[in-house]
N, C-alpha and C positions, 0 to 999 in steps of 0.2 A: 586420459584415454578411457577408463572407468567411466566416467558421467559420460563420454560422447558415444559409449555403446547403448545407453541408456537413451540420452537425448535424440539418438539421427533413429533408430527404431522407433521412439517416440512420436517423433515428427511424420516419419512416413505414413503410420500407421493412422494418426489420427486427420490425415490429407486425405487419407484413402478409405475410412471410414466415416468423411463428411463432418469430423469433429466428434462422434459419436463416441469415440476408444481415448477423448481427449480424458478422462475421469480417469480411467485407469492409469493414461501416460502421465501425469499430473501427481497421482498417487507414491507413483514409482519414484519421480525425482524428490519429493516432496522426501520423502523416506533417506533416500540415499545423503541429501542434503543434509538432513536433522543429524543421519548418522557421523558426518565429519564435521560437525559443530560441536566444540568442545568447551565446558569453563570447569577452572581447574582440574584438567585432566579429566574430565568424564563428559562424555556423548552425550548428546539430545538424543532421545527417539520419537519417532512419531508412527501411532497407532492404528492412521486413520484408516477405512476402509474402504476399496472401490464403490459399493453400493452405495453407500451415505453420501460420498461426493456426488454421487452421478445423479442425484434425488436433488439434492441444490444444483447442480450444472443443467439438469434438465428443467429446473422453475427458473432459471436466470434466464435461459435460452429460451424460452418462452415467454418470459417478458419484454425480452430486446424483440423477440419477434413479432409479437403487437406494437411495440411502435412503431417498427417498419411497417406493417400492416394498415398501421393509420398515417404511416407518411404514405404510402401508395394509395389510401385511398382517396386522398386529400389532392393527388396526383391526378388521378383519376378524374377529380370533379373539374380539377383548372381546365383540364383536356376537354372536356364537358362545353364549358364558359368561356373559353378563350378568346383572348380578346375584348372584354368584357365588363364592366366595373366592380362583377362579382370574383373576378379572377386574384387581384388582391386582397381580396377579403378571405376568398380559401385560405391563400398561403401563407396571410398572418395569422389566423385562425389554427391552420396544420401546425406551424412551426410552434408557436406560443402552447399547441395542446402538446404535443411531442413533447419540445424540451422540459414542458411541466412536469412530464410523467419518467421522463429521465430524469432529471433530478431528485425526485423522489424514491426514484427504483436505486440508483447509484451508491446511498448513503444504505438501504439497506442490505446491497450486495455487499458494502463492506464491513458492518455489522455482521453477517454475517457468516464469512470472510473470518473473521476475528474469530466469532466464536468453534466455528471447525476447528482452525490451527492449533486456537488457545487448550481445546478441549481433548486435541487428540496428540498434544506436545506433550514428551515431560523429562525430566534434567532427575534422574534415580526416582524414588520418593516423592519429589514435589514436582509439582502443575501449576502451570501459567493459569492465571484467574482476569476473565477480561470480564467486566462489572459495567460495561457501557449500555445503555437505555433506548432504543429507537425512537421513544418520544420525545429526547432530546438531541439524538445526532443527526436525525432528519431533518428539523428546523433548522440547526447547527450549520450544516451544508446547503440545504434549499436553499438558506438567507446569502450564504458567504458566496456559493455560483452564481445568483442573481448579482450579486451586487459587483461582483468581479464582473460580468459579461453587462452589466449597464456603465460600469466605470474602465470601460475597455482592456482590462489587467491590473490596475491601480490598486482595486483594494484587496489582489490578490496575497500579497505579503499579511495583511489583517486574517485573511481568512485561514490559510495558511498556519498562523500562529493562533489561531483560536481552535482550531482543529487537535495543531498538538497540545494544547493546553487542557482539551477536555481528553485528550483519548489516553496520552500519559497517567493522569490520575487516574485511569478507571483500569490500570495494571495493576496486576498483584504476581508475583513471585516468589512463593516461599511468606518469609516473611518481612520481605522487598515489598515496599512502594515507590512509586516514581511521581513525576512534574516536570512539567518544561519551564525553565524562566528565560528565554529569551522572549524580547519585544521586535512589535512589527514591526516599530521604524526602523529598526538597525536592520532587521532583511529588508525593507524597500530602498535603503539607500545600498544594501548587497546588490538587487537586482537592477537597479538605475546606474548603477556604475557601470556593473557591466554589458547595459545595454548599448550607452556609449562607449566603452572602452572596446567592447567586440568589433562593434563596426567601425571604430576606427582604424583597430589592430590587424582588421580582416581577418577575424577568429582568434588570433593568435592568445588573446587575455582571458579566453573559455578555460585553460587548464588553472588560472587566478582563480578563474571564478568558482571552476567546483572547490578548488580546497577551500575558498574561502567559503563558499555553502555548504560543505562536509563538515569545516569548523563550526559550523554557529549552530548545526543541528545535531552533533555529537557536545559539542561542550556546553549546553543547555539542558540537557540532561539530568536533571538529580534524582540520584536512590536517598528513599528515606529507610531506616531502619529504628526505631522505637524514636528517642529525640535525637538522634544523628542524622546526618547526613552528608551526603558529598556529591560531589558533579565528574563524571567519567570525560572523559581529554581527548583530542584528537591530536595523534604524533605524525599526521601528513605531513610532509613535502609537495613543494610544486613539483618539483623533478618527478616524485615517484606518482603522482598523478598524469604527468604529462606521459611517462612509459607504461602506465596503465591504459588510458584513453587511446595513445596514437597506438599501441601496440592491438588491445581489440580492433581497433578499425580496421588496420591491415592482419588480423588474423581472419573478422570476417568477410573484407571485400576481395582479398589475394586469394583466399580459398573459396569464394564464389558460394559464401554463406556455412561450409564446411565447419570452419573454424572456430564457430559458433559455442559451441561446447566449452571450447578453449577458452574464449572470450568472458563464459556465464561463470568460470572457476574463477578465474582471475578478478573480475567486479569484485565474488563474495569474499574472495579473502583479502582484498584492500580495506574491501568496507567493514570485515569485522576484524581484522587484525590490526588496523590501525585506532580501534576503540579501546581506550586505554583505560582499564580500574585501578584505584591507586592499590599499590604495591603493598601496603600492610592492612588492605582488605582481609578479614578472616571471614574465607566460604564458610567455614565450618558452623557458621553463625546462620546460612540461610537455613532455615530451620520450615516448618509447613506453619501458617497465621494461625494464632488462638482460635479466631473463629474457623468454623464450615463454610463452605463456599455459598451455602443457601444463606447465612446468615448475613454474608459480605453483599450481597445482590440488595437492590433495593426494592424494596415491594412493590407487586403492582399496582397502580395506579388510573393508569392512560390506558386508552385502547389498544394503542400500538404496545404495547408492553407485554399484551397476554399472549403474544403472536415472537418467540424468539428464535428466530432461525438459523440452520445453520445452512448458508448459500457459498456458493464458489463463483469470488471474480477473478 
């Protein structure tokens, strides 16, 4: 009831201000969130500030809004030529410049994505440290979406695990580091399974398949701590995914989207209460790293590098 007074005010508000008040509503949950997110008994807070989102939300929205700009005008010319030999030439032309310039813009909204939350999060004393590069996460992504939308999904399990692969080690926590070691063949043979087993089950092998996706990207997982290390667990159930999934559904289609609120509580505490740290973890050990966070960053370099934003996707 708390987040859905927050949420349905949210929603109105930014319908009816065109998106405009979305910065502010975004702000609001964003806070509420952090504050019932607990490890070892103490709150996350987050700091951030309406103003500063609404500087990244208004350069995101203006970059989606040029490419719409250049799909319409690429629209514009087919209408022009129709019927024509130049008519396929616009729209492989519009399409191929679009999707270039999305791909490009996508990896830095999440970049940048990272560095707000990373920057305006923090657990008492210590702050999440995201160390990630644009000259490297935009090729990262340009390459793995291309190559997934030429191999019609296929190499999306590759890409997918190259993604967590670089974005896990560029965490810092205290004096937590992370890495993912799961491999892409074992998620493409997650996702081929249950492409056939869904449609032969008529959905029914979907509540298989998230746990079995919840496992492989929860128990992949590893915190390092000086030369230690260990990998965090997932204690799902089919059962208690299958009463999570069916029960949203009918929370938000029986209340004609109402329920919605209900629905966005229930996701977050499956998904962080069934992440399991072993048992004789001592917090008392996350400590803030030797180094300063300018130390931890890697120099620049690249062009893209001098340019670190903080964007809202």
């Amino acid at each position: 009831m708390e987040f859905f007074k927050i949420h349905f005010v949210n929603v109105i508000l930014t319908i009816l201000s065109l998106s405009f008040l979305y910065p502010w509503a975004k702000v609001r949950e964003l806070k509420y969130i952090c504050s019932n997110i607990s490890l070892a008994d103490q709150p996350f807070t987050f700091s951030g500030t309406i103003r500063e989102f609404f500087k990244g939300y208004l350069r995101t929205f203006l970059a989606f809004l040029f490419v719409i700009l250049l799909a319409f005008a690429g629209g514009i010319l087919m209408a022009m030529y129709i019927n024509t030999i130049f008519t396929t030439v616009i729209y492989t032309v519009t399409m191929i410049v679009c999707l270039a310039i999305s791909y490009f813009i996508i990896p830095i909204i999440l970049h940048g994505s990272l560095n707000y939350r990373f920057n305006n999060t923090s657990w008492g004393d210590i702050k999440p440290i995201y160390t990630g590069k644009l000259s490297e996460i935009v090729p990262l992504y340009f390459t793995g979406i291309t190559l997934t939308s030429l191999t019609l999904g296929i190499y999306n399990a590759w890409f997918q695990v190259k993604m967590a692969k670089y974005l896990l080690p560029n965490f810092r926590f205290g004096s937590l580091s992370f890495d993912f070691s799961g491999e892409a063949k074992t998620l493409f043979l997650i996702l081929l399974k249950n492409g056939f087993l869904t449609l032969i089950t008529g959905g029914i092998y979907s509540f298989w398949f998230a746990k079995k996706l919840y496992e492989y990207s929860v128990n992949n997982i590893v915190v390092k701590k000086d030369d230690q290390e260990f990998n965090v667990h997932s204690d799902a159930n089919t059962l208690e995914v299958f009463e999570m999934m069916v029960g949203n559904f009918l929370l938000i289609v029986l209340t004609l989207g109402i329920g919605t609120s209900w629905a966005y509580v229930r996701y977050y505490k499956f998904i962080i209460n069934h992440c399991i740290i072993p048992a004789d973890f001592n917090f008392s050990s996350i400590s803030e790293p030797v180094e300063a966070e300018e130390s931890i960053r890697i120099p620049v370099k690249n062009w893209l590098d001098k340019w670190n934003p903080k964007l809202i996707g």
